[in-house]
ZADO-1210 file (C-alpha; in nm, 4 decimals, padded with zeros to 6 digits):
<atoms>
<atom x="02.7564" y="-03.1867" z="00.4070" code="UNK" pos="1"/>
<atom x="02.7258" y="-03.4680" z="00.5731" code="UNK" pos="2"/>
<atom x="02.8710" y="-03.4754" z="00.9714" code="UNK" pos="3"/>
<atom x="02.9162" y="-03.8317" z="01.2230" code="UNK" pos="4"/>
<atom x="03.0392" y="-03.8230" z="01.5262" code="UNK" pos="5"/>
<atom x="03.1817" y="-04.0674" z="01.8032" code="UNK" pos="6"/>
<atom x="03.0640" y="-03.9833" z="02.1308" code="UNK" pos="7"/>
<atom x="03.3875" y="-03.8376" z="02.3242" code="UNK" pos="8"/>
<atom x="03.6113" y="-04.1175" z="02.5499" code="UNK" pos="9"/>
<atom x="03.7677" y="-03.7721" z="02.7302" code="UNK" pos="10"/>
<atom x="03.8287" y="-03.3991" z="02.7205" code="UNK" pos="11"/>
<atom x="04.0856" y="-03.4692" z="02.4204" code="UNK" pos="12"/>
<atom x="03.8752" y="-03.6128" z="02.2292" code="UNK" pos="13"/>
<atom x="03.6006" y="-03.3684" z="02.3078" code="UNK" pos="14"/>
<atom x="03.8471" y="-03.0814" z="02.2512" code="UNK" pos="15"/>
<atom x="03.9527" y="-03.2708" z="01.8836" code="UNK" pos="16"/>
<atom x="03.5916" y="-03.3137" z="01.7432" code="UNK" pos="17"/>
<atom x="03.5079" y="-02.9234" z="01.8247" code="UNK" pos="18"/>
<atom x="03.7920" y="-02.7734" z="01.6563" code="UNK" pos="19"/>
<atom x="03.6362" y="-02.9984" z="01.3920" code="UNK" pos="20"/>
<atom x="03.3021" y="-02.8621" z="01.4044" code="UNK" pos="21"/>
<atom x="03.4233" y="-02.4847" z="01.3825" code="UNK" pos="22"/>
<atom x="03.6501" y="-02.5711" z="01.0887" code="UNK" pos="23"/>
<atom x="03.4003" y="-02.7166" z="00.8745" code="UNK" pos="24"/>
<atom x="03.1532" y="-02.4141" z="01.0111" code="UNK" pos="25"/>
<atom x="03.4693" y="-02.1720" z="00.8883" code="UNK" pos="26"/>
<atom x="03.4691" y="-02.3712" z="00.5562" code="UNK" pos="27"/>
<atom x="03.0754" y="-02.3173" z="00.5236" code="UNK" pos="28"/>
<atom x="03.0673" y="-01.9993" z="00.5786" code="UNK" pos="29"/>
<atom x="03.3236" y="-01.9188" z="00.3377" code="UNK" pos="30"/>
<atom x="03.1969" y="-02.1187" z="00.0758" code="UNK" pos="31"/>
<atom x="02.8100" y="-01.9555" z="00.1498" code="UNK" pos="32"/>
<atom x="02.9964" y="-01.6027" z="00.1253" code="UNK" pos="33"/>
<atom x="03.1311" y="-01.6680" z="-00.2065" code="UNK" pos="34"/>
<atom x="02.7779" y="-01.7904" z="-00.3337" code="UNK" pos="35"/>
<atom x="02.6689" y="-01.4442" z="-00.2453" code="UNK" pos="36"/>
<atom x="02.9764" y="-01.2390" z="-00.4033" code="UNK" pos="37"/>
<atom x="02.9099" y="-01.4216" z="-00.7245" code="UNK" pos="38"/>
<atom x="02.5476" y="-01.3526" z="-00.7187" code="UNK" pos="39"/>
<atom x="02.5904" y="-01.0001" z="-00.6618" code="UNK" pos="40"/>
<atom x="02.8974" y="-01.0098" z="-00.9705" code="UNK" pos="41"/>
<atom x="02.6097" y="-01.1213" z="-01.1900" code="UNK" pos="42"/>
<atom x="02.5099" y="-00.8659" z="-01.4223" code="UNK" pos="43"/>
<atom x="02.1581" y="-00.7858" z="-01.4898" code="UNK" pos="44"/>
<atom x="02.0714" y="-00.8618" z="-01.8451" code="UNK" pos="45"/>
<atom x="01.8339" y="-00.6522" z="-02.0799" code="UNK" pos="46"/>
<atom x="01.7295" y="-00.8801" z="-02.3815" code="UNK" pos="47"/>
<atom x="01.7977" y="-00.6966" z="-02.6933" code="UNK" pos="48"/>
<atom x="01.6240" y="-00.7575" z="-03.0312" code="UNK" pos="49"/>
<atom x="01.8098" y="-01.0188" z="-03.2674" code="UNK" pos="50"/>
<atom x="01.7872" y="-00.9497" z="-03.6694" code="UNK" pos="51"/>
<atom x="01.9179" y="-01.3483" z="-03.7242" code="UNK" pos="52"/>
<atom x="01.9766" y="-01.5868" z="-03.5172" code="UNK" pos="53"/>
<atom x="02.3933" y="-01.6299" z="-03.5567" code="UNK" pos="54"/>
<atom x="02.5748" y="-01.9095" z="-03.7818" code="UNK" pos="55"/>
<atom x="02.3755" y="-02.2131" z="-03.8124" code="UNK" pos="56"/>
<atom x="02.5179" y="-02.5117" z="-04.0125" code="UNK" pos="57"/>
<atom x="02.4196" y="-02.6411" z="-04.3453" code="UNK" pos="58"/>
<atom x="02.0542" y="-02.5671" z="-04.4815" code="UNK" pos="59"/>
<atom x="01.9562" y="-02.5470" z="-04.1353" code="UNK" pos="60"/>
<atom x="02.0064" y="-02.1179" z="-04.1125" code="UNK" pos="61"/>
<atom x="01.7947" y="-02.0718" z="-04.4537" code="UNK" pos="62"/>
<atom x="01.4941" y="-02.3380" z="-04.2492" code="UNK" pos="63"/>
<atom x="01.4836" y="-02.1191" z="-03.9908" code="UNK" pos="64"/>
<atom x="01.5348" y="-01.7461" z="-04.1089" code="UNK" pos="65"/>
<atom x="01.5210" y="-01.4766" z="-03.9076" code="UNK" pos="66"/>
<atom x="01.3869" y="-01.4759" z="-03.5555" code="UNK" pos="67"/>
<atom x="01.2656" y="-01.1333" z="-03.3854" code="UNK" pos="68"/>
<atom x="01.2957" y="-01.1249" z="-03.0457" code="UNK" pos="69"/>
<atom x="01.0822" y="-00.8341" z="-02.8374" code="UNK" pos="70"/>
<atom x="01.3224" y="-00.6040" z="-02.6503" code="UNK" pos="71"/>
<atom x="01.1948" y="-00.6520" z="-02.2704" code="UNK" pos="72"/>
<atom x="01.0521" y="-00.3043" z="-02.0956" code="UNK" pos="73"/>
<atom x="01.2762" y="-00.3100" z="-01.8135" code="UNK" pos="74"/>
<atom x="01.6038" y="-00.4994" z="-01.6235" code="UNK" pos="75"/>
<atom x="01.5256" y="-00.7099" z="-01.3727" code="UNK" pos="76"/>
<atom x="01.8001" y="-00.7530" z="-01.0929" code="UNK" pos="77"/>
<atom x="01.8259" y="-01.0523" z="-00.9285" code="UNK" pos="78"/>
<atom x="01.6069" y="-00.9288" z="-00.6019" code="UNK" pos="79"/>
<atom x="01.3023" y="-00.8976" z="-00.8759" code="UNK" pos="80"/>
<atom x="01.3271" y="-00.5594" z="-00.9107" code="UNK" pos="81"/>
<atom x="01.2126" y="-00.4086" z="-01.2403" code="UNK" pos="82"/>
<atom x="01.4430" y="-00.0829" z="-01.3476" code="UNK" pos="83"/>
<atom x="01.3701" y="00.1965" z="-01.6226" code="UNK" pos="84"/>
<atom x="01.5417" y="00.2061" z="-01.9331" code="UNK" pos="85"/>
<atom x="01.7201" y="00.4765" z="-02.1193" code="UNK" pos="86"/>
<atom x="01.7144" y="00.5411" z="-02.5063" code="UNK" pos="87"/>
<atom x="01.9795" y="00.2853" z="-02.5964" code="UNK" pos="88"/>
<atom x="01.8284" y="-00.0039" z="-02.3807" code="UNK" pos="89"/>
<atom x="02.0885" y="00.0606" z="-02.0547" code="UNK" pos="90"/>
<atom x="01.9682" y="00.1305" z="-01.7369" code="UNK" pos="91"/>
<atom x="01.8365" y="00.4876" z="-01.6588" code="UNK" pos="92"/>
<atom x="02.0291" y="00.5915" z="-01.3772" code="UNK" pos="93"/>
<atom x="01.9290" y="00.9123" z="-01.1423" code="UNK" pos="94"/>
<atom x="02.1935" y="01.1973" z="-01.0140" code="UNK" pos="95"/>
<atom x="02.3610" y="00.9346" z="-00.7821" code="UNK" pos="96"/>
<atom x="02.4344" y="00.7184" z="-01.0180" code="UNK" pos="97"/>
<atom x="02.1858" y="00.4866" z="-00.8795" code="UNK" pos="98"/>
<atom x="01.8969" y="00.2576" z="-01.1338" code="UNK" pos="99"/>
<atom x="01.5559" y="00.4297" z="-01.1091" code="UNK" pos="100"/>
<atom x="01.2993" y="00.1647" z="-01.0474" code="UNK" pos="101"/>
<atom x="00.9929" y="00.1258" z="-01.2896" code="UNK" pos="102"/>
<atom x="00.7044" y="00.3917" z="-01.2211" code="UNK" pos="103"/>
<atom x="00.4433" y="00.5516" z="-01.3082" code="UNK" pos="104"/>
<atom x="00.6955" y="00.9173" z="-01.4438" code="UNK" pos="105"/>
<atom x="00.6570" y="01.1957" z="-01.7275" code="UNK" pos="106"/>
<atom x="00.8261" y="01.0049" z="-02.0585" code="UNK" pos="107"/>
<atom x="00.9027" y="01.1571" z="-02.3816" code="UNK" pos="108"/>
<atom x="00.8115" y="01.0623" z="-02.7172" code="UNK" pos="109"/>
<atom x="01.0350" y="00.7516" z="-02.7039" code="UNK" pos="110"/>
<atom x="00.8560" y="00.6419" z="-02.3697" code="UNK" pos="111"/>
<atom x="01.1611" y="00.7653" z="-02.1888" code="UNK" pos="112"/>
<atom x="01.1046" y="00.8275" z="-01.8487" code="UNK" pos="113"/>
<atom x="01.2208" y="01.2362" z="-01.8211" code="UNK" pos="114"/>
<atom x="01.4749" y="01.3573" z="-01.5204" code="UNK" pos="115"/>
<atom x="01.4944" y="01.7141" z="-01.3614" code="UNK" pos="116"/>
<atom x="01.8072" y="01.8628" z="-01.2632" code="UNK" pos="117"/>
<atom x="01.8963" y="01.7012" z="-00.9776" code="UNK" pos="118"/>
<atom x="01.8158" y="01.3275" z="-01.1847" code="UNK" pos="119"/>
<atom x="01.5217" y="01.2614" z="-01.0674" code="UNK" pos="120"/>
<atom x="01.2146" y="01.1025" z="-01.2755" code="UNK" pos="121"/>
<atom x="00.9271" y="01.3819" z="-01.3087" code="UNK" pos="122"/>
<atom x="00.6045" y="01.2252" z="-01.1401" code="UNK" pos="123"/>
<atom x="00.3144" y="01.2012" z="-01.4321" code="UNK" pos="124"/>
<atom x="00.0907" y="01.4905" z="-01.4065" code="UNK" pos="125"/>
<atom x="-00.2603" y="01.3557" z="-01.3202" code="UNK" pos="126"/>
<atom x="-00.4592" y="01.6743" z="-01.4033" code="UNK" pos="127"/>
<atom x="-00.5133" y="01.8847" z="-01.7359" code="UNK" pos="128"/>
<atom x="-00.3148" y="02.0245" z="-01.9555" code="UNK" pos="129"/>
<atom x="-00.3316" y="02.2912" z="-02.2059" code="UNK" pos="130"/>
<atom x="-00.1920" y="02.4958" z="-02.4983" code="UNK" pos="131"/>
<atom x="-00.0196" y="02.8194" z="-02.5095" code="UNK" pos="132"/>
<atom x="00.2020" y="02.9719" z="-02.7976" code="UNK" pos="133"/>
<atom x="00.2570" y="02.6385" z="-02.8932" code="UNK" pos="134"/>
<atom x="00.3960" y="02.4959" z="-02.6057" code="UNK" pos="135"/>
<atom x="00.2251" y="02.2281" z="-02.3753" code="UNK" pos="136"/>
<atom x="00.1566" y="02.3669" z="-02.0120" code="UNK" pos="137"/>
<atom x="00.0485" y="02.0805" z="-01.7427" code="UNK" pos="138"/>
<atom x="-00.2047" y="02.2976" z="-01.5234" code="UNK" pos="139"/>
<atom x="-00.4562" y="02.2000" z="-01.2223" code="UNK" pos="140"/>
<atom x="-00.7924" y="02.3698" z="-01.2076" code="UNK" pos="141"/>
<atom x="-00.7994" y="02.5820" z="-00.9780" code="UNK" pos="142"/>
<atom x="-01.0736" y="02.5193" z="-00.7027" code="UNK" pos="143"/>
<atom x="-01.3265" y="02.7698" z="-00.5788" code="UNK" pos="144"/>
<atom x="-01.1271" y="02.8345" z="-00.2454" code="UNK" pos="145"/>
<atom x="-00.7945" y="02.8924" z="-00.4480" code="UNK" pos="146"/>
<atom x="-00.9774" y="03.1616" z="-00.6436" code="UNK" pos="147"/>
<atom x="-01.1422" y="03.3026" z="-00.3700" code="UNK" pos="148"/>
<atom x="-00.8222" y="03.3894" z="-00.2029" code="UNK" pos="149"/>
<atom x="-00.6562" y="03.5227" z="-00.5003" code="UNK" pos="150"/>
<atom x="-00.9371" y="03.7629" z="-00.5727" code="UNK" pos="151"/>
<atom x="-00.8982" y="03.8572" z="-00.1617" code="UNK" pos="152"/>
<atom x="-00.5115" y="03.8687" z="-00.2050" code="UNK" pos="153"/>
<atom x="-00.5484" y="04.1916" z="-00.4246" code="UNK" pos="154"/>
<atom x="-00.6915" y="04.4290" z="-00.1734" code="UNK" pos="155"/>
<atom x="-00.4671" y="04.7250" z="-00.0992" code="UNK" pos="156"/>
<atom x="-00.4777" y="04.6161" z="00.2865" code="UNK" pos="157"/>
<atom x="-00.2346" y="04.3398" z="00.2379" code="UNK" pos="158"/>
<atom x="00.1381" y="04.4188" z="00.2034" code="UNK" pos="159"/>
<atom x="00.3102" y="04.3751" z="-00.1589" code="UNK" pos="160"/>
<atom x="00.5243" y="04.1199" z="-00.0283" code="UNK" pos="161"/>
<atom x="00.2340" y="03.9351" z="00.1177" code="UNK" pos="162"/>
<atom x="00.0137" y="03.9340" z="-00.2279" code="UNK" pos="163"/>
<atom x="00.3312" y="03.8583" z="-00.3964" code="UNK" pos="164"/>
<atom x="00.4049" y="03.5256" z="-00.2094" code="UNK" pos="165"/>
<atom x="00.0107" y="03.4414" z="-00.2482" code="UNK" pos="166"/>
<atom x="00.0356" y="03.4710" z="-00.6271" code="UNK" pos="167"/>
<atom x="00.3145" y="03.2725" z="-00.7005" code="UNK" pos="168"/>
<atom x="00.2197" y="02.9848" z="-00.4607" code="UNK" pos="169"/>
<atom x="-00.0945" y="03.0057" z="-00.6631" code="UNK" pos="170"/>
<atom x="00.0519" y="02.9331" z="-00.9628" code="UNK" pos="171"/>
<atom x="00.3224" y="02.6985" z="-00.7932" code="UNK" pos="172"/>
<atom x="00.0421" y="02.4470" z="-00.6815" code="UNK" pos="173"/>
<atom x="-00.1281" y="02.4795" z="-01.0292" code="UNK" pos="174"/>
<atom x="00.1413" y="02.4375" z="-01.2717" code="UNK" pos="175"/>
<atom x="00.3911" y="02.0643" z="-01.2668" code="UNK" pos="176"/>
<atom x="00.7039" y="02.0941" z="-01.1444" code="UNK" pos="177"/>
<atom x="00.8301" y="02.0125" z="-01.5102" code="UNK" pos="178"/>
<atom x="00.6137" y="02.2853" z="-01.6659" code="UNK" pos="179"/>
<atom x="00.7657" y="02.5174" z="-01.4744" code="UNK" pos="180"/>
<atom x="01.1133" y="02.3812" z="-01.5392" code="UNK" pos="181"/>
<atom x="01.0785" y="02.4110" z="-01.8932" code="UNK" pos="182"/>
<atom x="00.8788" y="02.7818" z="-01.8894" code="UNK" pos="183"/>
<atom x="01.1878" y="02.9302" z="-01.6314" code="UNK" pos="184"/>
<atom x="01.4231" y="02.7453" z="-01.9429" code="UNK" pos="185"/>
<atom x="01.2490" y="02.9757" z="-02.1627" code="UNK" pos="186"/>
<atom x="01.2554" y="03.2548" z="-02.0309" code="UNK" pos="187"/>
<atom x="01.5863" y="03.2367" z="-01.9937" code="UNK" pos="188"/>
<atom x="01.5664" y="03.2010" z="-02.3238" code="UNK" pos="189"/>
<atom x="01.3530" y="03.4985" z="-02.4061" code="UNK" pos="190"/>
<atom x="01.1340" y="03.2797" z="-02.5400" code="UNK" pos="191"/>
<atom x="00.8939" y="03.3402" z="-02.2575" code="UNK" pos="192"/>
<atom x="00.7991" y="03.6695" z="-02.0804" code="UNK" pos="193"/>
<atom x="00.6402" y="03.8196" z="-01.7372" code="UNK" pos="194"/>
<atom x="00.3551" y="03.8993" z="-01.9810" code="UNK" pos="195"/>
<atom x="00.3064" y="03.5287" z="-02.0860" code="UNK" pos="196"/>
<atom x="00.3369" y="03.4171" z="-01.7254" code="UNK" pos="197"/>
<atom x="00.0740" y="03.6795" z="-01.6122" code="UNK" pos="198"/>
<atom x="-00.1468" y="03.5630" z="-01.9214" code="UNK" pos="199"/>
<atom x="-00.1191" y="03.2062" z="-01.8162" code="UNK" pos="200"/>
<atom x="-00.2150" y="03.3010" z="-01.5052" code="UNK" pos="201"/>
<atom x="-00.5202" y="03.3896" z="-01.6376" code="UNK" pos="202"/>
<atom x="-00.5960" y="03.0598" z="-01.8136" code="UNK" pos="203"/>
<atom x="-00.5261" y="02.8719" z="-01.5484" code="UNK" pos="204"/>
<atom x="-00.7837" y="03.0857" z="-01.3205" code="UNK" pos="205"/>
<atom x="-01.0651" y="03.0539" z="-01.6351" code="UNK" pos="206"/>
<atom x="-00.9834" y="02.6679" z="-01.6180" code="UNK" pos="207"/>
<atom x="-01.0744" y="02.7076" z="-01.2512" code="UNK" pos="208"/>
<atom x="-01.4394" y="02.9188" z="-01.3422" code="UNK" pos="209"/>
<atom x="-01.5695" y="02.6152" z="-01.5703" code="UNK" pos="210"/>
<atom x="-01.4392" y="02.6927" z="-01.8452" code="UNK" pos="211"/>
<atom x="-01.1660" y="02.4270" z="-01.8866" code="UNK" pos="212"/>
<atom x="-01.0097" y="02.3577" z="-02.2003" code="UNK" pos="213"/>
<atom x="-01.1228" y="02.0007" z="-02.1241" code="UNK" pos="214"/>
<atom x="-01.2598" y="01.7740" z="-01.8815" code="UNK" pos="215"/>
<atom x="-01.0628" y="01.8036" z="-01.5691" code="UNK" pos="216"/>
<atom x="-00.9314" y="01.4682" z="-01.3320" code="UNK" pos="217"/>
<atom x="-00.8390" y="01.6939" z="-01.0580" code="UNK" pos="218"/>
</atoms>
C-alpha cells in the first residue's frame, strides 16, 4: 500500500492527514489479522494413498491407469512441525487432546507409536530385553554396584520396610515403565504372580552377572 503526502499548510491539515495514517494502520492491521485467522483455519493435510486417479475423459483414464501414491509418515502443520499418526492415518493425539510430535517412542506391530494411561507415548527402551512365559520383558542389566547393594540389602540389620523399598526400586530402575504396565495388567489378570515377579527378579540379576541373554547397550 502505497502512501503520499502533502506537507501540512496548518494544524487542520496536520490533524486531517493523521487520522488518515491511523485509519489505514486500523485497516492493516485488520486485514494482517485475518491473514493469520485463516492460516491457523487451515487444516493440516495427511496424503492418503489413491487406488485411481478419479474420472478422466475419453481414452485418456485407460493411458494412464492407476497411480499409487505413498501415504506420508507424519502431518506437518503449517509451523513445520511433523506429528505421529494413529492406525487410520489421523493424528495421534495424547490425554489432552493435544498432537504428539514425531519421536523416537515404543510402536506396535503397525509402527504405532504406544500411549500409557495418562496418553502419553512410551519412550523406546534402549537396553535388552528378554523372554519369560512367553511374554516380552524390556530389562536393564543390572550393574555391579546395583547388585552389590541388593546382596547388602538382605542382612537382618536392616528393617523390612527398608529392604522392601530397596528391592522394588531395584527392579523399578531395571524394568521399562511399559513392562511394568503390562506385567501389573497381568497380574491383575492372574496371569502373572509374586512368584513370577520374584523369578524375574532373578533373571534380571543373572543378566547383571554376565550372563545376559544377549549383548547388552546399557
Amino acid at each position: 500500500m502505497t502512501m503520499s503526502y502533502e506537507p501540512p499548510s496548518g494544524a487542520e491539515d496536520l490533524a486531517a492527514q493523521a487520522e488518515q495514517v491511523a485509519r489505514e494502520r486500523d485497516q492493516l492491521e485488520q486485514e494482517m489479522a485475518l491473514v493469520r485467522q485463516r492460516r491457523a483455519e487451515r487444516p493440516s493435510v495427511a496424503y492418503q494413498p489413491l487406488s485411481t486417479i478419479g474420472d478422466v475423459a475419453g481414452d485418456m483414464a485407460s493411458t494412464v491407469g492407476p497411480v499409487d501414491v505413498v501415504k506420508a509418515g507424519a502431518v506437518i502443520d503449517p509451523d513445520g512441525m511433523e506429528y505421529e499418526l494413529d492406525g487410520d492415518g489421523d493424528v495421534l493425539r495424547d490425554g489432552e487432546d493435544k498432537p504428539i510430535p514425531k519421536g523416537d517412542y515404543e510402536r506396535d506391530e503397525n509402527g504405532v507409536a504406544l500411549l500409557d494411561d495418562a496418553g502419553r507415548p512410551f519412550e523406546r527402551w534402549p537396553h535388552d530385553t528378554i523372554e519369560y512365559k512367553g511374554r516380552k520383558i524390556q530389562i536393564k542389566k543390572a550393574s555391579p554396584e546395583a547388585l552389590q547393594a541388593m546382596s547388602l540389602s538382605t542382612s537382618d540389620t536392616l528393617p523390612a520396610e527398608t529392604q522392601l523399598r530397596i528391592y522394588h526400586r531395584y527392579v523399578d530402575s531395571h524394568i521399562s515403565m511399559r513392562s511394568r504396565v503390562e506385567l501389573m495388567d497381568a497380574m491383575l489378570a492372574g496371569e502373572f504372580t509374586m512368584d513370577d515377579y520374584r523369578e524375574l527378579f532373578k533373571l534380571i540379576a543373572k543378566a547383571g552377572s554376565g550372563r545376559p541373554t544377549k549383548p547388552s547397550r546399557a
